[in-house]
PyMOL Python script that loads the backbone (N, CA, C, O; Angstrom):
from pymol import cmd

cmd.read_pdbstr("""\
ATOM      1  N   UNK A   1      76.006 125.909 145.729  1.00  0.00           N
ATOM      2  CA  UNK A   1      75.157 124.804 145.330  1.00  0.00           C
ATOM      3  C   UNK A   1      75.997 123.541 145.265  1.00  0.00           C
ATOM      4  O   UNK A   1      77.219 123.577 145.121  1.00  0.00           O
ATOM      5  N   UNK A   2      75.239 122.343 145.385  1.00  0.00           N
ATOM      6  CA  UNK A   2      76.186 120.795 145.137  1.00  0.00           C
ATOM      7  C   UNK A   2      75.334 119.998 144.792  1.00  0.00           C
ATOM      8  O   UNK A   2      74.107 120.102 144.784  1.00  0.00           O
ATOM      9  N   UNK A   3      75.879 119.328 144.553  1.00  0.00           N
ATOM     10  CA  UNK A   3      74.933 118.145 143.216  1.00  0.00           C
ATOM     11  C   UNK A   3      73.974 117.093 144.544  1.00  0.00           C
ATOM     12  O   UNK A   3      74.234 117.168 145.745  1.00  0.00           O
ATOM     13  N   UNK A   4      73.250 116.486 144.150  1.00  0.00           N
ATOM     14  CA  UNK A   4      72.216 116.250 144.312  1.00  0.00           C
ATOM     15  C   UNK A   4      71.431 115.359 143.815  1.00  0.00           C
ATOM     16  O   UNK A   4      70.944 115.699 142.737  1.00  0.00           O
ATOM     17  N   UNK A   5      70.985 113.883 144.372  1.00  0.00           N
ATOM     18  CA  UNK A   5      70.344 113.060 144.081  1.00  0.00           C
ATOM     19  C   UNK A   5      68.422 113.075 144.748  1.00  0.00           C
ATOM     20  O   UNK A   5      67.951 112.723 145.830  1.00  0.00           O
ATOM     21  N   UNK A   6      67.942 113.505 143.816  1.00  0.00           N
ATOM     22  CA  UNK A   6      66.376 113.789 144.117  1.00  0.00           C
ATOM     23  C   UNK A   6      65.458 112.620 143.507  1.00  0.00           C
ATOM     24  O   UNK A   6      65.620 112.200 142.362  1.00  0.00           O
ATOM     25  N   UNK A   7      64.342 112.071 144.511  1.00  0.00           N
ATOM     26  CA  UNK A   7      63.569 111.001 144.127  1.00  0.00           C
ATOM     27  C   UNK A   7      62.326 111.983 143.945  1.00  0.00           C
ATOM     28  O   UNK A   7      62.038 113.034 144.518  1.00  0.00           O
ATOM     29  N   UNK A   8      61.784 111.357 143.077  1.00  0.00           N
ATOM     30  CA  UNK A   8      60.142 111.875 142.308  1.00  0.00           C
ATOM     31  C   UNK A   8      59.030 110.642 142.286  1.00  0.00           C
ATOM     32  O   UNK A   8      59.035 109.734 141.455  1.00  0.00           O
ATOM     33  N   UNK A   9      58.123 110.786 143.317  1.00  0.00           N
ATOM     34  CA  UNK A   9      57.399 110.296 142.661  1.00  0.00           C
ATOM     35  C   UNK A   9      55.590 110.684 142.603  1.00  0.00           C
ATOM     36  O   UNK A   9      55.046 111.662 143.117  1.00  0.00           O
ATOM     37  N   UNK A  10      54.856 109.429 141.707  1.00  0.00           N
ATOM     38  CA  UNK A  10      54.085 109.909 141.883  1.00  0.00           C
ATOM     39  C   UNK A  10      52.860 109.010 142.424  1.00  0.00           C
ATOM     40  O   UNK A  10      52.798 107.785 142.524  1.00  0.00           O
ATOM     41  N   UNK A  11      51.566 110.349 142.854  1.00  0.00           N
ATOM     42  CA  UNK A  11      50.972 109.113 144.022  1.00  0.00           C
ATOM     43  C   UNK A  11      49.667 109.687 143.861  1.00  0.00           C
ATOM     44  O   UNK A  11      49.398 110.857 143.591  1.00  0.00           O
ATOM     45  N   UNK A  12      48.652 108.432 144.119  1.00  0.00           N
ATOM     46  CA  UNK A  12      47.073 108.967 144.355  1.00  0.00           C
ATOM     47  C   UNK A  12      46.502 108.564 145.966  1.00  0.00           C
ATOM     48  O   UNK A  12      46.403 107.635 146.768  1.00  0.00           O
ATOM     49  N   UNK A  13      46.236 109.925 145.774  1.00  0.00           N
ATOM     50  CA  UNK A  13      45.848 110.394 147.181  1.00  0.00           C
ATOM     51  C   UNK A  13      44.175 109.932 147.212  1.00  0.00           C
ATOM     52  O   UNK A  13      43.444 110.534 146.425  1.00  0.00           O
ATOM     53  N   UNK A  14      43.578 108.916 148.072  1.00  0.00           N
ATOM     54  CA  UNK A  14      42.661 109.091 148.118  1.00  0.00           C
ATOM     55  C   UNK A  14      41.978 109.020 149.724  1.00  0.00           C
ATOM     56  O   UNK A  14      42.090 107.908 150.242  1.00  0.00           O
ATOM     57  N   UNK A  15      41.519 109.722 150.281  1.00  0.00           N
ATOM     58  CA  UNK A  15      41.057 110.025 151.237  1.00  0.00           C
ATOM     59  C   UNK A  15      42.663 110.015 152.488  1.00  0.00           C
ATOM     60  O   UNK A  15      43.306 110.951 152.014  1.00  0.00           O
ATOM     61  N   UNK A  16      43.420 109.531 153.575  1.00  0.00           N
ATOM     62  CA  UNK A  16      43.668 109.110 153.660  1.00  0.00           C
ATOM     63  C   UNK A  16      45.088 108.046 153.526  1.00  0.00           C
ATOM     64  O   UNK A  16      45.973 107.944 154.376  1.00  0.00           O
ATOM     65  N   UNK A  17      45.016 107.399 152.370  1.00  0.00           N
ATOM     66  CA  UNK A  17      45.834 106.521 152.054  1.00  0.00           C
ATOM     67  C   UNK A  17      46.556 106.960 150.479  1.00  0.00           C
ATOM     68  O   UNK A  17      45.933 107.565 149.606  1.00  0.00           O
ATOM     69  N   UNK A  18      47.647 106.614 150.388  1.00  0.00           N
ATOM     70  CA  UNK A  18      48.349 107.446 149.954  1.00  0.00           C
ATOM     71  C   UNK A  18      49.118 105.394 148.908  1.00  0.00           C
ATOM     72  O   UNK A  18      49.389 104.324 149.453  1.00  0.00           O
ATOM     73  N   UNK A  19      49.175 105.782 147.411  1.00  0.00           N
ATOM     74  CA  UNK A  19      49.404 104.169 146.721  1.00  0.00           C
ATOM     75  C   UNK A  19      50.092 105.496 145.468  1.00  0.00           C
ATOM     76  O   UNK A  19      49.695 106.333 144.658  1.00  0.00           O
ATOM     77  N   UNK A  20      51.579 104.818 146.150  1.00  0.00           N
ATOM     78  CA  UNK A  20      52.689 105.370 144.757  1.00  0.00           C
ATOM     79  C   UNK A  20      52.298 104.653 143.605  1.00  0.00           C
ATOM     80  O   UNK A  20      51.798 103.529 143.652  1.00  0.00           O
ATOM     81  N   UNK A  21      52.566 105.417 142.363  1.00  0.00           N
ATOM     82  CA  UNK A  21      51.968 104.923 141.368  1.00  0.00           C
ATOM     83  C   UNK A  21      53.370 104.231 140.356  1.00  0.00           C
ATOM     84  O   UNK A  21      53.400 103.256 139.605  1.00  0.00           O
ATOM     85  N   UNK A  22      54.478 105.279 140.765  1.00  0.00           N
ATOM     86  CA  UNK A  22      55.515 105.282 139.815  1.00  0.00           C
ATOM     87  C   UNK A  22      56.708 106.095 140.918  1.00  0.00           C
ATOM     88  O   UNK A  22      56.324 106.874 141.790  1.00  0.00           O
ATOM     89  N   UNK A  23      57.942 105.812 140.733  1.00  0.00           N
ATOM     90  CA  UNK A  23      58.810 106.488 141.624  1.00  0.00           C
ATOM     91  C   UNK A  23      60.204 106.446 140.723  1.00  0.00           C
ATOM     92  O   UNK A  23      60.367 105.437 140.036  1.00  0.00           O
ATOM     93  N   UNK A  24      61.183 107.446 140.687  1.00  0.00           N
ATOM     94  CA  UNK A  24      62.781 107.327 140.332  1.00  0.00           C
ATOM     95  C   UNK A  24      63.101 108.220 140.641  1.00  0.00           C
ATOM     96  O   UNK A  24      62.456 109.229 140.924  1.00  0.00           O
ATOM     97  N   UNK A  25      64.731 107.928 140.652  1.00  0.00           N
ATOM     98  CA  UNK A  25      65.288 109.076 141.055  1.00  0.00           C
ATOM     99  C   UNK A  25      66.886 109.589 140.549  1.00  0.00           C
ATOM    100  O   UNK A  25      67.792 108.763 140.437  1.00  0.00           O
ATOM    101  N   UNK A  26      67.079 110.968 140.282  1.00  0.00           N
ATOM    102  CA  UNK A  26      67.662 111.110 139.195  1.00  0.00           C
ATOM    103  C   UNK A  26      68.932 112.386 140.242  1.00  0.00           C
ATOM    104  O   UNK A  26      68.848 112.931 141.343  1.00  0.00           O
ATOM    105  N   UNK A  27      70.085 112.377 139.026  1.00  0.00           N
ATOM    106  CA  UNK A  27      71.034 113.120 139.830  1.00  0.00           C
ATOM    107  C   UNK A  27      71.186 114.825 139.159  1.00  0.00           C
ATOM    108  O   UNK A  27      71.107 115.164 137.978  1.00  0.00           O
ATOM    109  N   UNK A  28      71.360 115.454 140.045  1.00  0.00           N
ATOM    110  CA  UNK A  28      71.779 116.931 139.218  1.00  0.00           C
ATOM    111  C   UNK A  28      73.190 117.235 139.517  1.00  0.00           C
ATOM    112  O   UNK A  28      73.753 116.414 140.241  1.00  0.00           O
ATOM    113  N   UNK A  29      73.805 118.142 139.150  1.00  0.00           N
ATOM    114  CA  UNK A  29      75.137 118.627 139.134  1.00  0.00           C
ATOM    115  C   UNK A  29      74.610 120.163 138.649  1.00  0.00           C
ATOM    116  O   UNK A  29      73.889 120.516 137.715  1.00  0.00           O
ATOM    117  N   UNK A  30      75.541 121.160 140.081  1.00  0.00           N
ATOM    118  CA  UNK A  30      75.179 122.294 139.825  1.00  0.00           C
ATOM    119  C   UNK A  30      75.784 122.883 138.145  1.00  0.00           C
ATOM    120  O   UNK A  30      76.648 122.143 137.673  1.00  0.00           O
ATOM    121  N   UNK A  31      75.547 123.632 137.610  1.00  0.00           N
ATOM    122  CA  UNK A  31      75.215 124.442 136.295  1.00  0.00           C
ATOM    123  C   UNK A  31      76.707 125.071 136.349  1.00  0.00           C
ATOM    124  O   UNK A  31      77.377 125.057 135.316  1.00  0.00           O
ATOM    125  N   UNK A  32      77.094 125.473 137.220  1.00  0.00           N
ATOM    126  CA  UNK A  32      78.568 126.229 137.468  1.00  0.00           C
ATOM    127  C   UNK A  32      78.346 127.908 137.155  1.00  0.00           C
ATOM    128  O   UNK A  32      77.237 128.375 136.899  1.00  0.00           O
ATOM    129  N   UNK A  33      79.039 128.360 137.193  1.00  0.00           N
ATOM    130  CA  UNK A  33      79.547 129.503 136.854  1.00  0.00           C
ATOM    131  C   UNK A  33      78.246 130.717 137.937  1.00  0.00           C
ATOM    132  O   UNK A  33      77.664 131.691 137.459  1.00  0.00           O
ATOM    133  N   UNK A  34      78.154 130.327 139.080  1.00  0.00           N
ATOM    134  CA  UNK A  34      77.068 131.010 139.895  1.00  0.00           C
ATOM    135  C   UNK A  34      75.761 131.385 138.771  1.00  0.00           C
ATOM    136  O   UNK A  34      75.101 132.425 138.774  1.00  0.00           O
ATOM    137  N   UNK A  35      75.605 130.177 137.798  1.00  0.00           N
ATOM    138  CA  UNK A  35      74.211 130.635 137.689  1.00  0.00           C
ATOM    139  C   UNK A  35      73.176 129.747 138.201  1.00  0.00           C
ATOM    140  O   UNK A  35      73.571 128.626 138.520  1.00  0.00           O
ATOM    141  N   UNK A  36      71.563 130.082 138.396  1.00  0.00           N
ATOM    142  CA  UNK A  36      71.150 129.428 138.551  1.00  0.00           C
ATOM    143  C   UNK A  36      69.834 129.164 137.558  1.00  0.00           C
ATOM    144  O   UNK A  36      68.753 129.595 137.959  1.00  0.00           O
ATOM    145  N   UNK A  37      69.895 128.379 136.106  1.00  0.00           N
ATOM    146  CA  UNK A  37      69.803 128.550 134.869  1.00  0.00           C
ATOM    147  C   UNK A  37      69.042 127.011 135.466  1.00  0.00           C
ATOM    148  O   UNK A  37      69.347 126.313 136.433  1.00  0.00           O
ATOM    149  N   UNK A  38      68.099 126.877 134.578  1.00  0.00           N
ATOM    150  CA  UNK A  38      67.120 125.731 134.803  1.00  0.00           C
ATOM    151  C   UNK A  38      67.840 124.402 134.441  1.00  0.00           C
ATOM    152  O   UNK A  38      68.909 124.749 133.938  1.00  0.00           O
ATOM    153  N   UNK A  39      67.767 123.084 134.454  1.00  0.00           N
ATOM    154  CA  UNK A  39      68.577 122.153 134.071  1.00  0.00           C
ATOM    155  C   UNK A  39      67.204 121.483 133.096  1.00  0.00           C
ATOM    156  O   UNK A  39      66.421 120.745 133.696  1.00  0.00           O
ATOM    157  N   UNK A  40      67.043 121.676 132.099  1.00  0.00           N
ATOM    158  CA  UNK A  40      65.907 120.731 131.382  1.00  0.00           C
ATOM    159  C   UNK A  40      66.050 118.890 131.226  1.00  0.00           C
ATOM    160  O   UNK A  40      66.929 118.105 130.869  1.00  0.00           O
ATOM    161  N   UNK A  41      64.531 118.794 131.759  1.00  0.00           N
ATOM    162  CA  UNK A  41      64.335 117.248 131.494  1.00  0.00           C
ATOM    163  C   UNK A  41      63.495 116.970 131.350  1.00  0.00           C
ATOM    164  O   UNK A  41      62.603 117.790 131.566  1.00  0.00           O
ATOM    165  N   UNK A  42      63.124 115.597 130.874  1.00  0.00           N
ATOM    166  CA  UNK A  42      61.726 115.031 130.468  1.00  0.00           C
ATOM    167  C   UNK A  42      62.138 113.743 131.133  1.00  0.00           C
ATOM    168  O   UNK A  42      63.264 113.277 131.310  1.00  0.00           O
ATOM    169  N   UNK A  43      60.655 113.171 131.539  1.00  0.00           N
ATOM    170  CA  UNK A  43      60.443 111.354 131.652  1.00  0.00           C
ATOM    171  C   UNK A  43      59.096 111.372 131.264  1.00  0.00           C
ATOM    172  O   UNK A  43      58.031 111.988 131.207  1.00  0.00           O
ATOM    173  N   UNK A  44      60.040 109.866 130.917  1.00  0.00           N
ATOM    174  CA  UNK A  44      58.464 108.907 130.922  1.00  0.00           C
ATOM    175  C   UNK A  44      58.015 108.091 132.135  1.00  0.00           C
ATOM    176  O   UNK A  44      58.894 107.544 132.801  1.00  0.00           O
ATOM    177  N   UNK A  45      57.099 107.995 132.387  1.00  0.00           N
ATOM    178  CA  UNK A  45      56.615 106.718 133.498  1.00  0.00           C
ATOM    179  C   UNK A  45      55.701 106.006 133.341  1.00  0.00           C
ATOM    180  O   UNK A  45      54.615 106.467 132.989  1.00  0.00           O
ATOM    181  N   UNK A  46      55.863 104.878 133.528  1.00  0.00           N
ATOM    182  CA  UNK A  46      54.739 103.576 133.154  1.00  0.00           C
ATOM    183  C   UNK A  46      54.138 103.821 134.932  1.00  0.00           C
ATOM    184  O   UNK A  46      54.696 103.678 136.019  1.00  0.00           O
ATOM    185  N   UNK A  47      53.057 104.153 134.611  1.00  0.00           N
ATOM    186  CA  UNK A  47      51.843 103.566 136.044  1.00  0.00           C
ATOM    187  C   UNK A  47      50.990 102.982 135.828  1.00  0.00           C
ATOM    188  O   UNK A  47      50.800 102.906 134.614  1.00  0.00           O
ATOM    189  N   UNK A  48      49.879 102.164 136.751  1.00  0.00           N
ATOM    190  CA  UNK A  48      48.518 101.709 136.486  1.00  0.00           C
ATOM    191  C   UNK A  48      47.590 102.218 135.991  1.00  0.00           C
ATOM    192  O   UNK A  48      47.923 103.375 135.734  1.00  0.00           O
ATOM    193  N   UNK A  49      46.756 102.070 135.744  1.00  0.00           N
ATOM    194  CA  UNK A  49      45.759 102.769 135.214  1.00  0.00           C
ATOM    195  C   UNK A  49      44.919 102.524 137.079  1.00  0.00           C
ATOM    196  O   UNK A  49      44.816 101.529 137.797  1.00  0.00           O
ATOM    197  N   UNK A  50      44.417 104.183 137.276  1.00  0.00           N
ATOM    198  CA  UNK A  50      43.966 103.835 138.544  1.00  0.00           C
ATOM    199  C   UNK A  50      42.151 104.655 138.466  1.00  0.00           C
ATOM    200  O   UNK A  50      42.012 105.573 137.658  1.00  0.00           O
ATOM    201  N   UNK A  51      40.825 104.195 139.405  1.00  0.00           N
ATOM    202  CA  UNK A  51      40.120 104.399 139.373  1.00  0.00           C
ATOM    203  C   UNK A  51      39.687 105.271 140.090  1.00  0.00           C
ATOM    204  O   UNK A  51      39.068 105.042 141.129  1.00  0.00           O
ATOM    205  N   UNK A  52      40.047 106.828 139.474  1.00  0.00           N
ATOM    206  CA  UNK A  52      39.786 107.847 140.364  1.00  0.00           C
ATOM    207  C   UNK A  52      38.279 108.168 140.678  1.00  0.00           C
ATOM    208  O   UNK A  52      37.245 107.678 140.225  1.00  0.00           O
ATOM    209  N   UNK A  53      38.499 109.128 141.579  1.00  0.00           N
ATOM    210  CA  UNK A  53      37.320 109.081 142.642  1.00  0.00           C
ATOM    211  C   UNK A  53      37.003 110.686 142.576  1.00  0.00           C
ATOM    212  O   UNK A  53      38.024 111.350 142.400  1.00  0.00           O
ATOM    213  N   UNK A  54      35.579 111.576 142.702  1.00  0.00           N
ATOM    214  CA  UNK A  54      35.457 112.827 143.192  1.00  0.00           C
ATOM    215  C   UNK A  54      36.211 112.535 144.297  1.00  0.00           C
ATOM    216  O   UNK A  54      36.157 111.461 144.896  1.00  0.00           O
ATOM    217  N   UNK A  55      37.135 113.753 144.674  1.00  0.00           N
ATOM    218  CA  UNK A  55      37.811 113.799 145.999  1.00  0.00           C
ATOM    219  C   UNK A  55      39.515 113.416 145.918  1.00  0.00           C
ATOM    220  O   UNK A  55      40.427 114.066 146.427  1.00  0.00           O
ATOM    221  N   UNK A  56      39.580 112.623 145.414  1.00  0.00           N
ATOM    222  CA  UNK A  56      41.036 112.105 144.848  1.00  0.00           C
ATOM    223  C   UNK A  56      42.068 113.179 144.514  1.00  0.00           C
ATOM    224  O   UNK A  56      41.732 114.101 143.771  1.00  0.00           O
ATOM    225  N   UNK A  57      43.114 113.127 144.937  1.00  0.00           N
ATOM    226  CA  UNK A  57      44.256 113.853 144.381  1.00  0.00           C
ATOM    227  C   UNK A  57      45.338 113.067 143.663  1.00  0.00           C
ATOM    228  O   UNK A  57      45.752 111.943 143.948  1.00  0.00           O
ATOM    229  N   UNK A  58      45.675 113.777 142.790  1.00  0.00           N
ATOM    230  CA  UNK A  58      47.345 113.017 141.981  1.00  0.00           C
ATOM    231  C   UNK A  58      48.118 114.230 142.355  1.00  0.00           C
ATOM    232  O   UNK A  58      47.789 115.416 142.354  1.00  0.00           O
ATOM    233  N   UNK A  59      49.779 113.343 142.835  1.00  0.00           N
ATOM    234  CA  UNK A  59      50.719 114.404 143.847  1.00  0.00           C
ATOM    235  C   UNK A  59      51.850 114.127 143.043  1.00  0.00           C
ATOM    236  O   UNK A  59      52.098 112.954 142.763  1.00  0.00           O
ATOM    237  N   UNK A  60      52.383 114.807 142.738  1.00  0.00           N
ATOM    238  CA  UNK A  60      53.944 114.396 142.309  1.00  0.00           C
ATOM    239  C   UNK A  60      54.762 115.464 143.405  1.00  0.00           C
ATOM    240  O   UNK A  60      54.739 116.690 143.519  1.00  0.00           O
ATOM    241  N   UNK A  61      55.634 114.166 144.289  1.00  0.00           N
ATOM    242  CA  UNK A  61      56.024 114.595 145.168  1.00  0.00           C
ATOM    243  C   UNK A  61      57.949 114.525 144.998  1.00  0.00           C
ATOM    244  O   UNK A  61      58.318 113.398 144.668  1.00  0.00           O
ATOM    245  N   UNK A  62      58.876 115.345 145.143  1.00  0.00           N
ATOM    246  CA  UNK A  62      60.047 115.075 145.183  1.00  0.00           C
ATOM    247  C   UNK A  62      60.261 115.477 146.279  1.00  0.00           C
ATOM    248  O   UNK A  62      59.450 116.079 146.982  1.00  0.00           O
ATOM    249  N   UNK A  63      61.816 115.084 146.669  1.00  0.00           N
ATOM    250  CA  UNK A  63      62.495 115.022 148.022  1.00  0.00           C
ATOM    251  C   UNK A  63      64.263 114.990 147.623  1.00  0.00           C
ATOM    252  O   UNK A  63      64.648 114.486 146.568  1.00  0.00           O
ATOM    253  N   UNK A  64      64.872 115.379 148.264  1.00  0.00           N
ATOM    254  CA  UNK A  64      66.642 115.636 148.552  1.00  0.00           C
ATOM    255  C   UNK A  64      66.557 114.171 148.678  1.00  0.00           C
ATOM    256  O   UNK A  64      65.541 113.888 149.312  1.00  0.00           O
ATOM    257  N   UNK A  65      67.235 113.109 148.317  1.00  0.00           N
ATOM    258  CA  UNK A  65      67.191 111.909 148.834  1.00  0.00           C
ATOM    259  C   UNK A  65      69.157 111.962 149.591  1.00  0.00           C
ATOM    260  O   UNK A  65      69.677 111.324 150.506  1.00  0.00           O
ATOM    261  N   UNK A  66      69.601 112.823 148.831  1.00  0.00           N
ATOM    262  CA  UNK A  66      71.389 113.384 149.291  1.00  0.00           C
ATOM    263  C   UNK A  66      71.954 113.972 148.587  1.00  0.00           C
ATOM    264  O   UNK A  66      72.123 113.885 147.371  1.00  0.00           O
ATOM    265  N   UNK A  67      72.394 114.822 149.546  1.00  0.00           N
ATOM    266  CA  UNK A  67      72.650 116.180 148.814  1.00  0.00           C
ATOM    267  C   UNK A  67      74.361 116.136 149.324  1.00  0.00           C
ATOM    268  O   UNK A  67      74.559 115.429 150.312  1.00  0.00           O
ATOM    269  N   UNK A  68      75.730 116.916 148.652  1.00  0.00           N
ATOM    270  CA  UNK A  68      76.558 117.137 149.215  1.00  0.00           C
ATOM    271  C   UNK A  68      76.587 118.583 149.934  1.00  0.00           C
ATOM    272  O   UNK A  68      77.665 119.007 149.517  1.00  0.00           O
ATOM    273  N   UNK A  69      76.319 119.096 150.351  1.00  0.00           N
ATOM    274  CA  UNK A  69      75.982 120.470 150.724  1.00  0.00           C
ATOM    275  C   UNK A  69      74.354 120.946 151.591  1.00  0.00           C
ATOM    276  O   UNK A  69      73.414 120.272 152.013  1.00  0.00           O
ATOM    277  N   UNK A  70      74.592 122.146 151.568  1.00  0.00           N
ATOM    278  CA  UNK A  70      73.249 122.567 152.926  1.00  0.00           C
ATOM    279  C   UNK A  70      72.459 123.327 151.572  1.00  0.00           C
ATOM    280  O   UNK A  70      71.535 123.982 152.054  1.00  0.00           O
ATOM    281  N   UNK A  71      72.476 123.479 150.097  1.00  0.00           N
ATOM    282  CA  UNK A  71      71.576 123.920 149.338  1.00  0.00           C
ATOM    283  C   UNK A  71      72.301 122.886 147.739  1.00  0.00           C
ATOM    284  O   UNK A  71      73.362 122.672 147.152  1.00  0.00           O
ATOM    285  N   UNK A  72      70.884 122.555 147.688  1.00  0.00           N
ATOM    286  CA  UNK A  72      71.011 121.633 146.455  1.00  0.00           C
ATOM    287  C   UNK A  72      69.443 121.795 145.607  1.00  0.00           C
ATOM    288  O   UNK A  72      68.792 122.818 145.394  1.00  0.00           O
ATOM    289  N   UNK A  73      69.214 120.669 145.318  1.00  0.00           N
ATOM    290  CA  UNK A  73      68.043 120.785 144.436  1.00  0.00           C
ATOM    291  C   UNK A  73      66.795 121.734 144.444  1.00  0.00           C
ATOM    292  O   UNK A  73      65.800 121.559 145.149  1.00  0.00           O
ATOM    293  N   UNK A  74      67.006 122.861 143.475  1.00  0.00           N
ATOM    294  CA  UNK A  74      65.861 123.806 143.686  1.00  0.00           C
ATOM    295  C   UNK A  74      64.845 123.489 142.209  1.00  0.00           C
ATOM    296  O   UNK A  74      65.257 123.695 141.067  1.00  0.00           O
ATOM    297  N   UNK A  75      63.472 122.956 142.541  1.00  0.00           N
ATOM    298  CA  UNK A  75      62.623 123.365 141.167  1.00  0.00           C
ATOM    299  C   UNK A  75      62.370 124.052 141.208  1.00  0.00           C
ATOM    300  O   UNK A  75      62.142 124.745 142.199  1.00  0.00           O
ATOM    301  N   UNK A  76      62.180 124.421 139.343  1.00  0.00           N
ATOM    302  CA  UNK A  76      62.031 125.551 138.609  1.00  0.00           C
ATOM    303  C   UNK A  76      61.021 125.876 138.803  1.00  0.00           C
ATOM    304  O   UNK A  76      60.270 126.026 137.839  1.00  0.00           O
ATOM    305  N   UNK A  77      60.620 126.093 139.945  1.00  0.00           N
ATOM    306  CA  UNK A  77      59.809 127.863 140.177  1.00  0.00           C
ATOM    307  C   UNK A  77      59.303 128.663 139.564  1.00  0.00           C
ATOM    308  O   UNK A  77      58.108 128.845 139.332  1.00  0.00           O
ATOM    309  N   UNK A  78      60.809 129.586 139.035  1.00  0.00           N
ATOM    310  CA  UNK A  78      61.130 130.898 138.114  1.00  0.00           C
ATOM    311  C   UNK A  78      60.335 130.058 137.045  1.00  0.00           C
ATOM    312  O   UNK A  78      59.227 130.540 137.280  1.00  0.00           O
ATOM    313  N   UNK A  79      60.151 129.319 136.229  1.00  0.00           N
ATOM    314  CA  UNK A  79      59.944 129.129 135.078  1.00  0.00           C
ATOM    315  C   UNK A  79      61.307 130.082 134.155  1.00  0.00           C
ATOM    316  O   UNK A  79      62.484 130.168 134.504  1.00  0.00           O
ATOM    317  N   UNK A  80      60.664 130.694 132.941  1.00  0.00           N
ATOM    318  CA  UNK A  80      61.049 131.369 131.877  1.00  0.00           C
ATOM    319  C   UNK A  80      62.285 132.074 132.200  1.00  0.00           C
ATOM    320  O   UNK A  80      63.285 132.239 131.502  1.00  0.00           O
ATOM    321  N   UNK A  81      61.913 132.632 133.924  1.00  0.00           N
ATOM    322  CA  UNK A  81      62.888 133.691 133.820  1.00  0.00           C
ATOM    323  C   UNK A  81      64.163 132.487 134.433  1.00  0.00           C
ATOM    324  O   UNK A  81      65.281 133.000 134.441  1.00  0.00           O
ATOM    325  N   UNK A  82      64.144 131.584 134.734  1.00  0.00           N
ATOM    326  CA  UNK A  82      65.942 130.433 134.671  1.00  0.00           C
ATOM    327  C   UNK A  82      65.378 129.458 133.274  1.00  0.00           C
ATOM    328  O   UNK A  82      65.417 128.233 133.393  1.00  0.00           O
ATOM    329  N   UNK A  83      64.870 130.073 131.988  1.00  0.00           N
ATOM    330  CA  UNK A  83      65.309 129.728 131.291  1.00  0.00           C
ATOM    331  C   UNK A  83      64.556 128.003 131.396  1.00  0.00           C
ATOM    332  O   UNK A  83      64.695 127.142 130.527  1.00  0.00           O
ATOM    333  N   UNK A  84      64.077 127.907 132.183  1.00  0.00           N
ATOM    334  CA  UNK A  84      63.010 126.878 132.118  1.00  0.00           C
ATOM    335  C   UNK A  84      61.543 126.759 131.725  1.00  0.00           C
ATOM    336  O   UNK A  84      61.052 127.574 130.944  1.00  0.00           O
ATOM    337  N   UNK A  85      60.653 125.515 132.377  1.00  0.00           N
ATOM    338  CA  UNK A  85      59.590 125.716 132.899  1.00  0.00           C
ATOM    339  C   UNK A  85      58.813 125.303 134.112  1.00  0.00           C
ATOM    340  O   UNK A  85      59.468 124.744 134.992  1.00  0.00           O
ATOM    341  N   UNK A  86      57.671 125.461 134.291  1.00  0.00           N
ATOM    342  CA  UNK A  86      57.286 125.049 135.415  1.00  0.00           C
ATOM    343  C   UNK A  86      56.979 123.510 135.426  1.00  0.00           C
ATOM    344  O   UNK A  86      56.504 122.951 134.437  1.00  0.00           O
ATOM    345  N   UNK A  87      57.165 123.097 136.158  1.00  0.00           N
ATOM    346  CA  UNK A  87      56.952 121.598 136.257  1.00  0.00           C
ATOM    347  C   UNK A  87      55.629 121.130 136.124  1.00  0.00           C
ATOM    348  O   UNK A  87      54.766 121.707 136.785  1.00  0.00           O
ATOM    349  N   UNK A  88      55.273 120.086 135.310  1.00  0.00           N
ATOM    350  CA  UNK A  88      54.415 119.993 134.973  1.00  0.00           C
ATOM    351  C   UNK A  88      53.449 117.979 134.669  1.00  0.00           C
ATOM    352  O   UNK A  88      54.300 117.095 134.558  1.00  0.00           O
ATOM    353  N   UNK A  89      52.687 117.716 134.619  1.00  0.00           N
ATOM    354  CA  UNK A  89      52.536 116.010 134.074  1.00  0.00           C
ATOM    355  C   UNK A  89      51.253 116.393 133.089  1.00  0.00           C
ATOM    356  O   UNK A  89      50.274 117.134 133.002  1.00  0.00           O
ATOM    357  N   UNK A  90      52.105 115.164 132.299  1.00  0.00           N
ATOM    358  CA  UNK A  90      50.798 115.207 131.218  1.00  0.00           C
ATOM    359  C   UNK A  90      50.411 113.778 131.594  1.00  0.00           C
ATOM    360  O   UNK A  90      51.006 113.006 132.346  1.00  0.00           O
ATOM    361  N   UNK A  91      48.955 113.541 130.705  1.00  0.00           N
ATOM    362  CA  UNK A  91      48.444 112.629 131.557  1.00  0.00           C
ATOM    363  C   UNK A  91      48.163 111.946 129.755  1.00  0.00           C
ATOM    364  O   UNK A  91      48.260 112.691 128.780  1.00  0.00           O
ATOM    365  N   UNK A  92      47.900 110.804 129.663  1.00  0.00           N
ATOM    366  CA  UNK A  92      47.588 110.201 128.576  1.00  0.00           C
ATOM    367  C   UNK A  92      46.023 109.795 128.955  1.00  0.00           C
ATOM    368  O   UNK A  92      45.390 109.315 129.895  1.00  0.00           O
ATOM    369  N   UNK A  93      45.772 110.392 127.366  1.00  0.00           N
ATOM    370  CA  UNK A  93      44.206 110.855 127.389  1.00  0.00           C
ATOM    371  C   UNK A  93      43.593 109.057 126.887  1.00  0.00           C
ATOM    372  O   UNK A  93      42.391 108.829 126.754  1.00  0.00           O
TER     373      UNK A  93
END
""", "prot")
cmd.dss("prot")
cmd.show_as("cartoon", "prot")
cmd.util.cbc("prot")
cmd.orient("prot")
């Protein structure tokens, strides 16, 4: 594994056309010792308030933006069993 700079963001999909709402991007450093043990984090993100539609999707999309190596950023998947969880957005009600 090698560390790893991954961009996140997030986006409403509506028909079509595709309007990022919020985007950053953050670095990992492998865990060491050959494990592969979840790395916990939280954000916050300021977006618009947007006027969803029947049909509409919200995507939170990440990407390798550079990696040093041919395997880097894996999400937590496993959940529980690396000691994580599954990735997730809360939405303010």
């Amino acid at each position: 594994m090698s560390s790893v700079d991954v961009k996140f963001e997030l986006i409403w999909r509506r028909e079509s056309t595709d309007m990022e709402l919020a985007s950053w991007t953050e670095h990992y450093e492998p865990t060491g010792g050959g494990t592969f043990d979840a790395q916990a984090h939280e954000y916050d993100q300021v977006a618009p308030a947007i006027d969803f539609a029947a049909g509409d999707q919200f995507v939170l999309r990440y990407s390798a933006v550079m990696a040093t190596g041919p395997e880097a950023y894996i999400p937590n998947g496993d959940g529980a069993l690396s000691r994580g969880r599954i990735p997730n957005i809360t939405l303010p009600k």
